[in-house]
C-alpha positions in Angstrom: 132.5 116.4 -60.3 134.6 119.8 -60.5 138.1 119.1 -61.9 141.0 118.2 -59.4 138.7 116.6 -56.6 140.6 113.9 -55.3 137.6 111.0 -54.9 138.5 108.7 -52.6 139.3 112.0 -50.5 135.5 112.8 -51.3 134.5 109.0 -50.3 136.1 109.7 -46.7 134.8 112.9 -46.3 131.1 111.8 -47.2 131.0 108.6 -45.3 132.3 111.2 -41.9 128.8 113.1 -43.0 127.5 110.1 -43.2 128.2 108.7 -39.7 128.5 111.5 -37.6 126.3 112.4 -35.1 126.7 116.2 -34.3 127.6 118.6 -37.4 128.3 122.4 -37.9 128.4 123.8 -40.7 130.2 127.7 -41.1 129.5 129.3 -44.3 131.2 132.7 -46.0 131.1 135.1 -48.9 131.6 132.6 -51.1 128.8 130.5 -50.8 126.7 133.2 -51.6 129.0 134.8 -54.7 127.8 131.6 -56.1 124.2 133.3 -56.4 125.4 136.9 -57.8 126.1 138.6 -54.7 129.0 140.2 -54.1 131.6 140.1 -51.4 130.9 143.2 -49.3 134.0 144.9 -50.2 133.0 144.9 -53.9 128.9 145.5 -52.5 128.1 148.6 -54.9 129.6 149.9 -58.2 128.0 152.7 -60.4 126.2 155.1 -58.0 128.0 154.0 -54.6 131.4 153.7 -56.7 132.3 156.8 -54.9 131.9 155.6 -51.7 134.2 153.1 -49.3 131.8 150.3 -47.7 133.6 150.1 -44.8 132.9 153.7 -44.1 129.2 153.2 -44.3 129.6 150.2 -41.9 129.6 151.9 -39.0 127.3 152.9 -36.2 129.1 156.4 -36.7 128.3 156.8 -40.5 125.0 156.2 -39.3 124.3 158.5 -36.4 126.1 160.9 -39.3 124.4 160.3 -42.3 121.6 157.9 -41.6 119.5 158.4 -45.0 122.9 157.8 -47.0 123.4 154.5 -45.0 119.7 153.5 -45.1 119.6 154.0 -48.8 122.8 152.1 -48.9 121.9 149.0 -47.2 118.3 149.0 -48.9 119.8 148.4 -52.3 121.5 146.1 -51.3 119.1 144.2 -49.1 117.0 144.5 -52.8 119.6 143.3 -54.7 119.9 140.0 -52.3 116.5 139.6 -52.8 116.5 139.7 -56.6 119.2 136.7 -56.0 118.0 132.8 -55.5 120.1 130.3 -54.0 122.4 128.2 -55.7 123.3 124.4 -55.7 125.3 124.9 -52.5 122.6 126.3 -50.6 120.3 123.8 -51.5 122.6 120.7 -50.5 123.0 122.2 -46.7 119.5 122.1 -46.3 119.5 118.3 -47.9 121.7 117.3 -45.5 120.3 118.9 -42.6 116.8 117.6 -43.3 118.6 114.0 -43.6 120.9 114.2 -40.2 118.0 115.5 -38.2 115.3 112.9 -39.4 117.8 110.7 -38.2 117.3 112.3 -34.7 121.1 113.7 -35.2 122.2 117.3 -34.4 123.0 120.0 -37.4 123.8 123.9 -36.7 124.5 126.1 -39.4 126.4 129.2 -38.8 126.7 131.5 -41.5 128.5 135.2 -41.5 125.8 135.9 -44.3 123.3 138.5 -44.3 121.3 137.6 -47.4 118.6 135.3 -45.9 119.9 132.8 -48.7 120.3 129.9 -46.6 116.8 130.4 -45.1 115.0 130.4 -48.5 117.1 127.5 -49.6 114.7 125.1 -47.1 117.9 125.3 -43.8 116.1 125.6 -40.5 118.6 125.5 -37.8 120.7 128.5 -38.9 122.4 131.1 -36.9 123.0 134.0 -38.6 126.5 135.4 -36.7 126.4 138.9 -38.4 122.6 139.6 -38.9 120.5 140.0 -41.5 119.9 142.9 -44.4 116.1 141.8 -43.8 115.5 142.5 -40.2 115.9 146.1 -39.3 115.1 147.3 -35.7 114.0 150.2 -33.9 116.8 152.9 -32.5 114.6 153.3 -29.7 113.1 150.2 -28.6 115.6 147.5 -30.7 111.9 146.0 -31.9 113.3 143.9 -35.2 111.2 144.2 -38.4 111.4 141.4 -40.9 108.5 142.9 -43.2 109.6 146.8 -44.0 108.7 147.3 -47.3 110.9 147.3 -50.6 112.5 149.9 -51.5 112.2 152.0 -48.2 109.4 154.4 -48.2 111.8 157.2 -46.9 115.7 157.7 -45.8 115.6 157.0 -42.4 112.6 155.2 -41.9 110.8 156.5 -38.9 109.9 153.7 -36.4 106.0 153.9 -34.5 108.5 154.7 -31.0 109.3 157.5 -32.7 112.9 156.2 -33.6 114.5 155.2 -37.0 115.2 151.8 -38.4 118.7 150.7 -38.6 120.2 147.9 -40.4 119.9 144.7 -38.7 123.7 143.8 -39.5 126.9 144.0 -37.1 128.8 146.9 -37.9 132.7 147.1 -38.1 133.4 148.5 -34.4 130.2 146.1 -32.7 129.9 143.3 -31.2 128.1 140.3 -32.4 124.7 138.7 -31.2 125.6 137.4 -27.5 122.9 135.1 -27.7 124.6 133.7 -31.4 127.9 133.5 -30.1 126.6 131.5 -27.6 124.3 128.7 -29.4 127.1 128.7 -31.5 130.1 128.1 -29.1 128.0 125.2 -27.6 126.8 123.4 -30.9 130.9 124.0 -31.6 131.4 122.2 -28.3 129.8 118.9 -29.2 130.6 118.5 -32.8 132.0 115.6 -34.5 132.5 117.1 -38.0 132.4 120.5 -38.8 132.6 121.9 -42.3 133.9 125.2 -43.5 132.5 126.7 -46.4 133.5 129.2 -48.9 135.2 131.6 -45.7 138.5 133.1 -46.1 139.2 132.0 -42.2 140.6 135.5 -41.3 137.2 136.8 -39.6 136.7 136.6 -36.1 135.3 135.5 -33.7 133.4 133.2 -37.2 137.2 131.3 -37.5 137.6 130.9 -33.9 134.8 128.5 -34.1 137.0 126.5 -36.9 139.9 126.2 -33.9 137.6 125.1 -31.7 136.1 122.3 -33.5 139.8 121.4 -34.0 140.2 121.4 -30.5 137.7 118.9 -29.3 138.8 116.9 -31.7 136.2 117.0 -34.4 137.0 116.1 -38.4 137.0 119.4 -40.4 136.1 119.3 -44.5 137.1 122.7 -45.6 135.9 123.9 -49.2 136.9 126.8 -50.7 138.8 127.3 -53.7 141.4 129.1 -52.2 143.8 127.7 -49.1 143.1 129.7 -46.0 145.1 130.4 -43.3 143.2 127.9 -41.2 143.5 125.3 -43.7 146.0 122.8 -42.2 143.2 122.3 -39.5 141.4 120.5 -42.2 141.5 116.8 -42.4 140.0 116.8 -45.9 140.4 120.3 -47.9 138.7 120.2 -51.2 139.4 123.4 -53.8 136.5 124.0 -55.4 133.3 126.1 -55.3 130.3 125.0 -52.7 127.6 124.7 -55.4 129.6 122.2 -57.3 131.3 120.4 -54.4 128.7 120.0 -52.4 125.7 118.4 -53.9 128.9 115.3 -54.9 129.5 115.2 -50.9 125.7 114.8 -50.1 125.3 112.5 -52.9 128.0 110.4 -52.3 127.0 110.3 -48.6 125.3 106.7 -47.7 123.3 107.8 -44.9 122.0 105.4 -42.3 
């Protein structure tokens, strides 16, 4: 049990897993900092030390420089790769394999692009900002989840005669409609909602936090940090993910 958890707070937040019937789950950064990967802002040191991130985030720097961005985002889609999940991870898909054997609903929206969850054993995820692992064609937008690591060349040529492009959401674009909208509606009908290791400044990812608030659903905030969002919660827990949650699954009597 990490130091500080209050645990009859844990008790009521477990037995709300426990008993409800419709559960979303938003994960951030820090569930996967947990693992080794850093938070984007702090993605490369050494040979991209020279470089801001959020200046090779763009659609610009990539219509500018598309074999610097490429060769960017490659190292870092192979340094995700070279990471395994952590305890965190791995208690998300344990609950959501218990919840929907129980024929109950589980969503997992993560702002993640490390495929971390995915390898972990969760299922039903929705993956709000993309993924380093699926690059698509310029020219046709045909996703590729099996390009080969590292890169053969910087850009990639695509068989439409196009280039790949990260398959991530750039500073200045607009997240997956379709996303947004499985994730608005599994927001819609949830009963308890848990935020994970996000700072709760991102949008639209923390708008989904208000919502749940708004139709009335319990929220369990972790994070060891207090957010800005964190007087939604109705339990708040400061503590890292891969230590807190396996205790809240394991403390959960499900029925």
């Amino acid at each position: 049990m990490p130091s500080g958890i209050d645990e009859t707070a844990l008790r009521a937040a477990a037995e709300a897993l426990a008993g409800a019937r419709s559960v979303v789950a938003l994960t951030g950064a820090g569930v996967s900092a947990e693992s080794g990967i850093p938070t984007f802002r702090d993605a490369m040191t050494g040979l991209w030390a020279k470089f801001d991130a959020q200046r090779l985030a763009t659609p610009d720097a990539f219509e500018r420089d598309p074999a610097l961005v490429s060769r960017w985002y490659d190292e870092r889609r192979m340094r995700c790769a070279r990471c395994v999940p952590n305890a965190g991870h791995s208690a998300l898909a344990s609950i959501e394999r218990v919840i929907t054997a129980r024929g109950r609903s589980f969503t997992l929206l993560t702002q993640n692009v490390d495929r971390l969850h995915l390898r972990a054993g969760s299922e039903r995820v929705i993956e709000l900002h993309g993924s380093l692992f699926a690059w698509r064609c310029t020219v046709t937008g045909t996703k590729r989840d099996d390009l080969p690591m590292p890169l053969p060349n910087y850009p990639l040529q695509s068989e439409a005669g196009g280039i790949y492009r990260p398959g991530v959401v750039w500073f200045g674009e607009e997240l997956p409609a379709g996303a947004v909208r499985r994730a608005a509606r599994a927001v819609e009908s949830c009963d308890l909602f848990l935020s994970i290791g996000t700072s709760g400044v991102v949008y639209p990812a923390a708008g989904f936090i208000e919502s749940a608030a708004g139709v009335g659903a319990r929220i369990i905030e972790i994070n060891p940090e207090p957010t800005p969002l964190s007087h939604l919660a109705t339990w708040r827990f400061a503590a890292p993910s891969g230590e807190l949650l396996p205790h809240l699954f394991e403390s959960a009597s499900f029925t």
